[in-house]
C-alpha positions as CSV (number, residue, x, y, z in Angstrom):
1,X,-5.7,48.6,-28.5
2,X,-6.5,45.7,-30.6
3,X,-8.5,42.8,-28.9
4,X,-5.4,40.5,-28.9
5,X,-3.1,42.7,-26.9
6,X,-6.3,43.1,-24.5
7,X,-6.3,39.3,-23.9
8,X,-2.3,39.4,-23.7
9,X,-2.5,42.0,-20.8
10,X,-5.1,39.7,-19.3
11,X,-3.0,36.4,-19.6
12,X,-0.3,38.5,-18.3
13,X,-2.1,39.7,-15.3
14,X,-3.1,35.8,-14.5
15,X,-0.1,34.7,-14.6
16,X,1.3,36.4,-12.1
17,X,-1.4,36.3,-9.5
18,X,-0.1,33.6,-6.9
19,X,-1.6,30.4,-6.9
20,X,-3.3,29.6,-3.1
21,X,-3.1,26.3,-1.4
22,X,-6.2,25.1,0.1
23,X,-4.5,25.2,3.1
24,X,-1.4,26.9,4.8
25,X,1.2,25.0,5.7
26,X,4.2,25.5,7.2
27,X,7.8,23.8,7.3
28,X,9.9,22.9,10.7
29,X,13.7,21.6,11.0
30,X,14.9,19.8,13.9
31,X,19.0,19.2,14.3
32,X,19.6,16.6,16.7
33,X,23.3,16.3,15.6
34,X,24.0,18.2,18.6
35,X,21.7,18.0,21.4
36,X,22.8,20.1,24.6
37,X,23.0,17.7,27.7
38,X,20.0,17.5,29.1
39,X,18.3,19.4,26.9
40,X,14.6,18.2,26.6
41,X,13.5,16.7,23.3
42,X,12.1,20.1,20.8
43,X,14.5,22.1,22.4
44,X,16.3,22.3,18.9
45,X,12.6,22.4,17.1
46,X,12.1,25.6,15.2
47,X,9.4,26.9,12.8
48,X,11.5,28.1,9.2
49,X,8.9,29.0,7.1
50,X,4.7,29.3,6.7
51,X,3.5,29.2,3.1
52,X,0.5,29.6,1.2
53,X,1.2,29.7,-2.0
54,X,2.8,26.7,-5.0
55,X,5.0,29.7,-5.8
56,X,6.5,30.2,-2.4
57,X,6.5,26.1,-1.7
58,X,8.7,25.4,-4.9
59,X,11.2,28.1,-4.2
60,X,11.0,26.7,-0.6
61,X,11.8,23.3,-1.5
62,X,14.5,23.6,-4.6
63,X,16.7,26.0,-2.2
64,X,16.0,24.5,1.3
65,X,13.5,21.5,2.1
66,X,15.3,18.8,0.4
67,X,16.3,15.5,3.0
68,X,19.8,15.6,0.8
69,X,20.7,19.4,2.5
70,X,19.9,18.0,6.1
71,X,22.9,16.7,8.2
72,X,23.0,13.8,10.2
73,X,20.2,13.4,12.7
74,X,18.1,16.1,11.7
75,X,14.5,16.5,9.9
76,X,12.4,18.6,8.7
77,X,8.8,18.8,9.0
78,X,6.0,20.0,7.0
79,X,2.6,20.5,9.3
80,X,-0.6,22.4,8.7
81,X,0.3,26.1,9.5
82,X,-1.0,26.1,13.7
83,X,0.1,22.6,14.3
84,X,3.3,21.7,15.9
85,X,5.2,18.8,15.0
86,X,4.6,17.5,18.6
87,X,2.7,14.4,20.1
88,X,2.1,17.4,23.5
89,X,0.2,19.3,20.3
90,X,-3.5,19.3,20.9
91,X,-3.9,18.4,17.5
92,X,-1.5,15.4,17.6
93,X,-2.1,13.9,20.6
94,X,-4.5,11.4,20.1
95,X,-3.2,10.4,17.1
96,X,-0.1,8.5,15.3
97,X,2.0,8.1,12.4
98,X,2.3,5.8,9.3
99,X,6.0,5.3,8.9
100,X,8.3,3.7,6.3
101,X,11.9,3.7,6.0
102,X,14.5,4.3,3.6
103,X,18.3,2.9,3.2
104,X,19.0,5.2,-0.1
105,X,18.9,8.9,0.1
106,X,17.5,9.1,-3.5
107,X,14.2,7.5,-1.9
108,X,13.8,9.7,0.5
109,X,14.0,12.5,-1.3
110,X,11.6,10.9,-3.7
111,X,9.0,9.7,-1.1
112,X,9.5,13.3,0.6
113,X,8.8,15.7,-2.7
114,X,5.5,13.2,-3.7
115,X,4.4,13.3,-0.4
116,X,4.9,16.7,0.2
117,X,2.7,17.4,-3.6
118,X,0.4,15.2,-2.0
119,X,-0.1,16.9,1.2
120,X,-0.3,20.4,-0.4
121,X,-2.7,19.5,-3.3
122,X,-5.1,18.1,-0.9
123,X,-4.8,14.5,-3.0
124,X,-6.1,12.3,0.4
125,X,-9.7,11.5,1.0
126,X,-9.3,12.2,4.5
127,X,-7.0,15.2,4.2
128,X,-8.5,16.7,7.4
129,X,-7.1,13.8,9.8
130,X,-3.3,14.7,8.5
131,X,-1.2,16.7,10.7
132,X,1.9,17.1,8.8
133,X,4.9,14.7,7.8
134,X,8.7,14.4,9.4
135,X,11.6,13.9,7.1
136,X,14.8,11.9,9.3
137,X,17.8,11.8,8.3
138,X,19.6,8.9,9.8
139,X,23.1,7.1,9.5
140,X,22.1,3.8,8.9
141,X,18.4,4.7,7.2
142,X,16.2,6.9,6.9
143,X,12.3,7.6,7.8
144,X,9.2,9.4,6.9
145,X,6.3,9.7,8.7
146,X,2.9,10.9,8.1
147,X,1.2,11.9,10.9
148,X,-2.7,11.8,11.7
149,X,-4.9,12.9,14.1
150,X,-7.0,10.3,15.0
151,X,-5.5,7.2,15.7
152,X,-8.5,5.3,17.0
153,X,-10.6,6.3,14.1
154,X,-9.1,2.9,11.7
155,X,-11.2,3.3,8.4
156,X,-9.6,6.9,8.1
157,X,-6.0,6.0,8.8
158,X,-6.4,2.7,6.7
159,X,-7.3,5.0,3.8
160,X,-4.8,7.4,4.2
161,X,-2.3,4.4,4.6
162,X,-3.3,3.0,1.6
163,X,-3.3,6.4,-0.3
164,X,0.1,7.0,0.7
165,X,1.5,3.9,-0.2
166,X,0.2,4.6,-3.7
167,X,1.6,8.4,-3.5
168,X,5.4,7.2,-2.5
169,X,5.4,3.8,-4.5
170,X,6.2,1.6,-2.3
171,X,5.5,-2.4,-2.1
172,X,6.4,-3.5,1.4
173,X,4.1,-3.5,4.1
174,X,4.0,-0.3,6.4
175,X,2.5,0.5,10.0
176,X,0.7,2.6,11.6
177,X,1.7,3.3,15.7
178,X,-0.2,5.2,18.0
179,X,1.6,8.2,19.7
180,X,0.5,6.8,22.7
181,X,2.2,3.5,22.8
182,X,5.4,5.2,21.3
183,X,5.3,7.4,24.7
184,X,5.3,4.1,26.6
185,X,8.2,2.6,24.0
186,X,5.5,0.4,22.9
187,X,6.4,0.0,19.1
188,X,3.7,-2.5,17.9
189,X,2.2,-1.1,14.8
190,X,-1.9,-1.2,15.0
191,X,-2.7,-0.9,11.9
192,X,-0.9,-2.0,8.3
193,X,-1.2,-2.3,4.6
């Protein structure tokens, strides 16, 4: 065997090993379209997929995970594989959400896929304080929300506020709300950049 097809079995070989995330991850939906009367908020909640892997996110996302295949009043979630997109979750309750909103479905989408990339790629400073992000699709506009850990802990969320601004391209101000105060209907944002 000649030393080219040697390195062409080895390129090969590469090529087709997966390609880890640092992290896994894992994606939620949530259809609130038709909630059961009296059914408790979660009830609809369910865990789709856990990935580890860029391969198994992109065939993920181009078939499933996009906002545009969600009906009305549903999202979907992308958290840290153990972590349930829930304020009750150990690892969410003490912390909040960064929040902007959307009145095109094209931005969503867009804001969605970048911040998703970001998430996975590990591309925030304080990537350890991030819990996951929610995806809502809404009749009169649409949300995403990043949520953190740590709520009280400001430098960390102002960094990660101001990083995802960057990552999703967006000029007006957004806020930051403690879980907390959104369990009390308390919607002042703390924090904003």
């Amino acid at each position: 065997m000649s030393s080219d097809g040697a390195a062409a079995d080895v390129t090969g070989a590469a090529a087709e090993q997966p390609h880890r995330l640092d992290k896994k991850w894992t994606f939620w939906f949530d259809n609130q379209s038709k909630p059961k009367q009296g059914a408790a908020w979660g009830n609809n909640l369910r865990d789709a997929y856990t990935f580890e892997t860029i391969e198994e996110f992109w065939c993920l996302y181009d078939h499933v995970f996009k906002p545009s295949k969600l009906p009305g009043n549903a999202d979907f979630h992308l958290f840290k594989a153990g972590i349930e997109p829930k304020w009750e979750d150990p690892q969410c309750a003490n912390g909040g959400k960064w929040t902007v909103t959307s009145s095109r479905k094209a931005g969503l989408e867009t804001m969605w896929l970048e911040t998703l990339m970001a998430l996975i790629g590990e591309q925030f400073e304080d990537a350890d304080e991030i819990c996951g992000v929610v995806a809502s699709v809404r009749q009169r506009q649409d949300k995403l929300s990043l949520w953190t850990k740590n709520a009280a802990n400001e430098a960390a969320q102002m960094s990660i506020g101001r990083k995802w601004k960057e990552i999703i391209d967006v000029t007006d101000k957004i806020t930051y709300n403690f879980h907390d105060d959104s369990k009390s209907k308390t919607t002042k944002g703390r924090y904003s950049v």
